[in-house]
C-alpha positions as a printed NumPy array, in Angstrom:
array([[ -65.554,   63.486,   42.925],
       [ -63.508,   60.67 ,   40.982],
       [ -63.853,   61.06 ,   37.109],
       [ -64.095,   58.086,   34.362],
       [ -63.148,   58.759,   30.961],
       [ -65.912,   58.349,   28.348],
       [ -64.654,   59.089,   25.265],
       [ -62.143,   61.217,   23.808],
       [ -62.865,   63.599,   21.199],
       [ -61.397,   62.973,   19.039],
       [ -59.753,   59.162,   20.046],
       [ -56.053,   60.883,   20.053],
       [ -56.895,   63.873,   22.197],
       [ -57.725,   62.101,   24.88 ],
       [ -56.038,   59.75 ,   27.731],
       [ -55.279,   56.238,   27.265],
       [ -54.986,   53.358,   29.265],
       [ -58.686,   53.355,   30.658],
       [ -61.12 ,   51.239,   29.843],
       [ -64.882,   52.964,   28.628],
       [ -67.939,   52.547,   30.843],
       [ -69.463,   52.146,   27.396],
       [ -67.311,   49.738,   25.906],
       [ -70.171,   49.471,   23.016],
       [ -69.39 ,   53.069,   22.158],
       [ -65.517,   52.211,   22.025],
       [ -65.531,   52.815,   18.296],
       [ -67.579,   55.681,   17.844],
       [ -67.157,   59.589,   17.616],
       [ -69.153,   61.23 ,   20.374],
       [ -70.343,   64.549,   19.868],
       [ -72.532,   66.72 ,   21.769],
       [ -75.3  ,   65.988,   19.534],
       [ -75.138,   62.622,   20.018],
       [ -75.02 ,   63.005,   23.679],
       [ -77.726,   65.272,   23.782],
       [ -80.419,   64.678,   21.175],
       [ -82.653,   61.689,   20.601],
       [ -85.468,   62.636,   18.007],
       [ -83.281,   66.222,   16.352],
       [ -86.562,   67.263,   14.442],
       [ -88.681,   67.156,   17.104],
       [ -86.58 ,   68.764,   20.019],
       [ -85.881,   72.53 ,   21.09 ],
       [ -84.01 ,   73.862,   23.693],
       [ -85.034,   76.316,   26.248],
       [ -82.979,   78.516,   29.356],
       [ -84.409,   77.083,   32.573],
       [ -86.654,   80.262,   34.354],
       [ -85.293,   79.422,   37.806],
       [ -83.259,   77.53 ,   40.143],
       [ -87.151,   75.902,   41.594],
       [ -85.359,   72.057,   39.786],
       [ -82.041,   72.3  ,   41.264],
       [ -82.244,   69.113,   43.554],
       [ -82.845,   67.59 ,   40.445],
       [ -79.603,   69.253,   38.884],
       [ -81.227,   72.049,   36.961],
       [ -80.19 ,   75.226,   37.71 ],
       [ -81.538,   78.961,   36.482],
       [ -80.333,   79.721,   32.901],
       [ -79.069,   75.779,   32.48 ],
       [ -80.02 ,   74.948,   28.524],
       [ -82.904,   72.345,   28.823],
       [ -83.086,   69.707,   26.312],
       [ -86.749,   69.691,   25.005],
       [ -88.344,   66.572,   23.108],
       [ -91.785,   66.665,   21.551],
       [ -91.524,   63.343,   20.884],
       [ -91.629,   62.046,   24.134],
       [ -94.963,   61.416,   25.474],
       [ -95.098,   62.599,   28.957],
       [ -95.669,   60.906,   32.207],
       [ -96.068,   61.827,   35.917],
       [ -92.627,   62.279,   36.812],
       [ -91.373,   63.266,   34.09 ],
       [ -89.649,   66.86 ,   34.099],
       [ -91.453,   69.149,   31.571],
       [ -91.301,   72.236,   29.568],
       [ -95.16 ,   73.61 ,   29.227],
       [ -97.197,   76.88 ,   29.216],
       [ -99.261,   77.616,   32.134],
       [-101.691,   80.413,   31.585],
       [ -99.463,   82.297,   29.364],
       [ -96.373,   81.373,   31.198],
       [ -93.617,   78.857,   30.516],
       [ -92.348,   76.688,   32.769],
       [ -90.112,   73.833,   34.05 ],
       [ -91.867,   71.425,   36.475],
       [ -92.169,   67.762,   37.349],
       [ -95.366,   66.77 ,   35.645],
       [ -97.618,   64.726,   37.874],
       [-100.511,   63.704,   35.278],
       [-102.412,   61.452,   38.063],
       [-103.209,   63.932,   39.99 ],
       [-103.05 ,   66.92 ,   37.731],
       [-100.46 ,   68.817,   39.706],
       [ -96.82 ,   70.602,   38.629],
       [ -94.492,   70.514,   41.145],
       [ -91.245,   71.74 ,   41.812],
       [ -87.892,   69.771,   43.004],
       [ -88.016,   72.271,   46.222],
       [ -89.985,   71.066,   48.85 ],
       [ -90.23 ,   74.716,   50.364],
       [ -92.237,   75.443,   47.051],
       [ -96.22 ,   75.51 ,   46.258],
       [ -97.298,   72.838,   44.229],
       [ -99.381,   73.735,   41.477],
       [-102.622,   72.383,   41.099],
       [-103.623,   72.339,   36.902],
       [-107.847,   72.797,   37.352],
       [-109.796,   72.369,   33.94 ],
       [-110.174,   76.488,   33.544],
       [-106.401,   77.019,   33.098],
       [-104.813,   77.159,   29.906],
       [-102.258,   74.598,   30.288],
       [ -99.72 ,   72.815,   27.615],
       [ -97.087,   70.777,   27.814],
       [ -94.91 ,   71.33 ,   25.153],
       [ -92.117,   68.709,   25.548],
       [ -90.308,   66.259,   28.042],
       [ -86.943,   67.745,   28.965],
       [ -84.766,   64.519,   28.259],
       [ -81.394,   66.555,   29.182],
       [ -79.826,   69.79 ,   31.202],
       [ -76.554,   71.493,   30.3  ],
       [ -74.739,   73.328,   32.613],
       [ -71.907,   75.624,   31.461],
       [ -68.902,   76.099,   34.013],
       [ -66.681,   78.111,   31.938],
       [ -68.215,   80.174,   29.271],
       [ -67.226,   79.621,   25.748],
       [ -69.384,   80.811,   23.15 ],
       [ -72.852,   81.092,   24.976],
       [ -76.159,   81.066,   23.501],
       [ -78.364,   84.381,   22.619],
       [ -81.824,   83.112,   22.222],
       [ -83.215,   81.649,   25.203],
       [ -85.072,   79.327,   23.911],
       [ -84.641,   78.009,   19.52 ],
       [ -85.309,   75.246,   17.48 ],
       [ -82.58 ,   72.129,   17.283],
       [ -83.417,   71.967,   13.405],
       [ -82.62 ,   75.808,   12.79 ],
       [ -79.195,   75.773,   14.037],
       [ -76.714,   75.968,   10.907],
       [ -73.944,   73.963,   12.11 ],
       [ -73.948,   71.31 ,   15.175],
       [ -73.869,   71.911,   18.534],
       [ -70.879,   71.054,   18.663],
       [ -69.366,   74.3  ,   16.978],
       [ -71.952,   76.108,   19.4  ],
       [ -70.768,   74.782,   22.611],
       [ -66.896,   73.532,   21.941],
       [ -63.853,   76.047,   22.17 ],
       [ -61.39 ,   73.607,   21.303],
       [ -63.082,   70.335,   19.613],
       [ -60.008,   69.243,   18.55 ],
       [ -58.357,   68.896,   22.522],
       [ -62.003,   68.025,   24.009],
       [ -62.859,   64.877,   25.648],
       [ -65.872,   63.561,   27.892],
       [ -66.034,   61.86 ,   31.046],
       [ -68.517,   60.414,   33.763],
       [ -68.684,   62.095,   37.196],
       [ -68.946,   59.854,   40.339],
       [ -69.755,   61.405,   43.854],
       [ -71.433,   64.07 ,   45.086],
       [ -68.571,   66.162,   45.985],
       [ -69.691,   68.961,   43.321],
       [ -73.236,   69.098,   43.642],
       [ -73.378,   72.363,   44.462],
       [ -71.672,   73.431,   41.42 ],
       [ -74.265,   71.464,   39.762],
       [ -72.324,   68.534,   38.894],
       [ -74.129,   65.275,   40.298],
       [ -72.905,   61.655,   40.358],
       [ -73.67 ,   60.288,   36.665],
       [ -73.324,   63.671,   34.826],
       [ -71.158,   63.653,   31.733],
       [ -68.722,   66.499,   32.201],
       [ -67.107,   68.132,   28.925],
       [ -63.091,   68.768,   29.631],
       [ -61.422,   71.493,   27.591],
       [ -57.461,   70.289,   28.024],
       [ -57.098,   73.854,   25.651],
       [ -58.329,   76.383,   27.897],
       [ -55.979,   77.484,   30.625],
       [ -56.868,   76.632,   34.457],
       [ -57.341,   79.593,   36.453],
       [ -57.857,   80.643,   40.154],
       [ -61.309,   79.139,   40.505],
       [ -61.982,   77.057,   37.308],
       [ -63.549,   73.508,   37.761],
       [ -60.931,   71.271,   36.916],
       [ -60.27 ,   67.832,   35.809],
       [ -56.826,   66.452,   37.684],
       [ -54.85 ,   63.526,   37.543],
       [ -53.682,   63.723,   41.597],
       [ -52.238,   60.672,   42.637],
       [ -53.279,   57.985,   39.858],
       [ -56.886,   59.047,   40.259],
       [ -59.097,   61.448,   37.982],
       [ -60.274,   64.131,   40.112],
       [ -62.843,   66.987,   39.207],
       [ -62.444,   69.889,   41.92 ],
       [ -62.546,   73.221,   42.388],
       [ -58.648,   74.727,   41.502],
       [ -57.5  ,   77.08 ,   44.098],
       [ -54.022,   77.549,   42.245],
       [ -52.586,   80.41 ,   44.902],
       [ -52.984,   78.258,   47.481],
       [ -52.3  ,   74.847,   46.008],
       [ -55.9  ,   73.081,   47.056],
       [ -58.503,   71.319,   45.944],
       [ -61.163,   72.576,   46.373],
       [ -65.193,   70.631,   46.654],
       [ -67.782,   72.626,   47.234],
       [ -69.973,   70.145,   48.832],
       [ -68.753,   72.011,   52.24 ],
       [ -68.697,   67.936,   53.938],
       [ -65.701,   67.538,   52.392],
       [ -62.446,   69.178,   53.187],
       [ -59.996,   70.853,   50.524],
       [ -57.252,   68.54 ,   49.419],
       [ -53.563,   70.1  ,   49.539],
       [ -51.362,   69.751,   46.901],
       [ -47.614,   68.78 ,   48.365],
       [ -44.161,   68.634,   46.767],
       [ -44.494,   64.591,   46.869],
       [ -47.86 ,   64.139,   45.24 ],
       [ -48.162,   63.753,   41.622],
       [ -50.797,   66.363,   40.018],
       [ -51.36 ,   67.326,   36.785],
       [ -54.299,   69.202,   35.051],
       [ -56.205,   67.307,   32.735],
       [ -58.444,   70.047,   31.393],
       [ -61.208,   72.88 ,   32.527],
       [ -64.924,   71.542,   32.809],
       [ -66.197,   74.054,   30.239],
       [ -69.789,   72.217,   30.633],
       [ -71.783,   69.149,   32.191],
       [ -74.854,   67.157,   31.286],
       [ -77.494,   65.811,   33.605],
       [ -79.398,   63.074,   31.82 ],
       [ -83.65 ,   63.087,   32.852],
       [ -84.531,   60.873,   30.385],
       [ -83.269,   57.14 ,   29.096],
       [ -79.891,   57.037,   27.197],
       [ -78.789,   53.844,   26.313],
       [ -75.048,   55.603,   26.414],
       [ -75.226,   55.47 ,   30.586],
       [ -78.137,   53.111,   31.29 ],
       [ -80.491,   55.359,   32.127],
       [ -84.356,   55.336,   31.402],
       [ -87.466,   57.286,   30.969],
       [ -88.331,   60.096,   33.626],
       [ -85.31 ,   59.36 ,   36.277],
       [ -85.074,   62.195,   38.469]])
């Protein structure tokens, strides 16, 4: 999985010399809640039940980004009560049905008797690799939190900088082409961690098996990559966290209800 530098937080910490896929956003401080929130008094956020939406990158206990604001349409990825339950399910309005990204799983049919409620469009999924800080509630309010999320989620602000993932080579880590990873170049790499590289001129994001000098995917189609005396390597930072965009952003061209 190659990696493209977004934008550094702030401009020094990051790496020079590439240009932005979002050249618009050249200028600009990023911050998690820019990346994440669209309407902030209308949005919550919510630990995802169970790993039923993980072909669509959303994975048990990943922190779903909840909009109210959003008016939701079949095929869009929801957060709703169903008879005194919560859950996370593709919404298919037409024919009044909640479905899951696994195949294997029931559909649910919603019949006029149940007490169903959709209570937002999840617009965005984070995924934590390395555990900072973490979050206690499972599921609060965007416009109760004190600070930003950035002093939630961020170990290091100050050496943190964002880039876009291309490839499917960590997709079973939960990292799928088009997610914006978060790269800690603070936190120490160790047996394990997901990594950001520089190996060879290229930004990498692997797997680092330090003991036995590979990287590692773990999409198993692809075999580890050795690191040799002759190959230029360097670690760019641990992926601390990655975001999987379901809903538009005009930051990485996406729009409403992709999935």
């Amino acid at each position: 999985m190659r990696v493209y530098p977004l934008i550094p937080w702030p401009a020094h910490a990051g790496i020079s010399g590439f240009e932005s896929p979002a050249a618009e956003y050249a200028q600009r401080r990023l911050s998690i809640d820019n990346l994440l929130i669209l309407h902030p008094s209308a949005t919550f956020f919510h630990a995802a039940p169970d790993d039923s939406m993980k072909r669509v990158g959303i994975f048990d206990n990943d922190l779903l980004v909840v909009d109210r604001h959003v008016t939701p349409r079949t095929g869009c990825i929801i957060v709703g009560k169903y008879n005194g339950e919560r859950i996370c399910k593709i919404f298919d309005q037409q024919n009044k049905q909640l479905m899951s990204s696994d195949e294997n799983l029931q559909t649910i049919p919603i019949h006029d008797y149940d007490d169903f409620t959709v209570e937002g469009v999840v617009i965005r999924s984070l995924r934590q690799h390395q555990h900072i800080k973490g979050i206690v509630a499972p599921s609060f309010e965007y416009s109760h939190l004190r600070g930003g999320l950035d002093d939630l989620l961020l170990g290091h602000p100050s050496a943190t900088w964002f880039g876009i993932a291309r490839g499917d080579s960590m997709q079973d880590e939960g990292i799928f082409n088009g997610d914006v990873i978060i790269v800690d170049r603070k936190t120490l790499a160790q047996q394990g961690s997901v990594i950001v590289g520089q190996f060879n001129g290229e930004f990498v994001c692997k797997i680092f098996d330090k003991k036995r000098r590979l990287l590692l995917s773990s999409n198993e189609r692809y075999p580890a990559i050795p690191i040799r005396d002759f190959d230029t390597f360097s670690v760019e930072g641990v992926v601390t966290s990655s975001v999987r965009f379901h809903f538009k952003s005009s930051l990485l061209s996406t729009w409403p209800c992709t999935h």
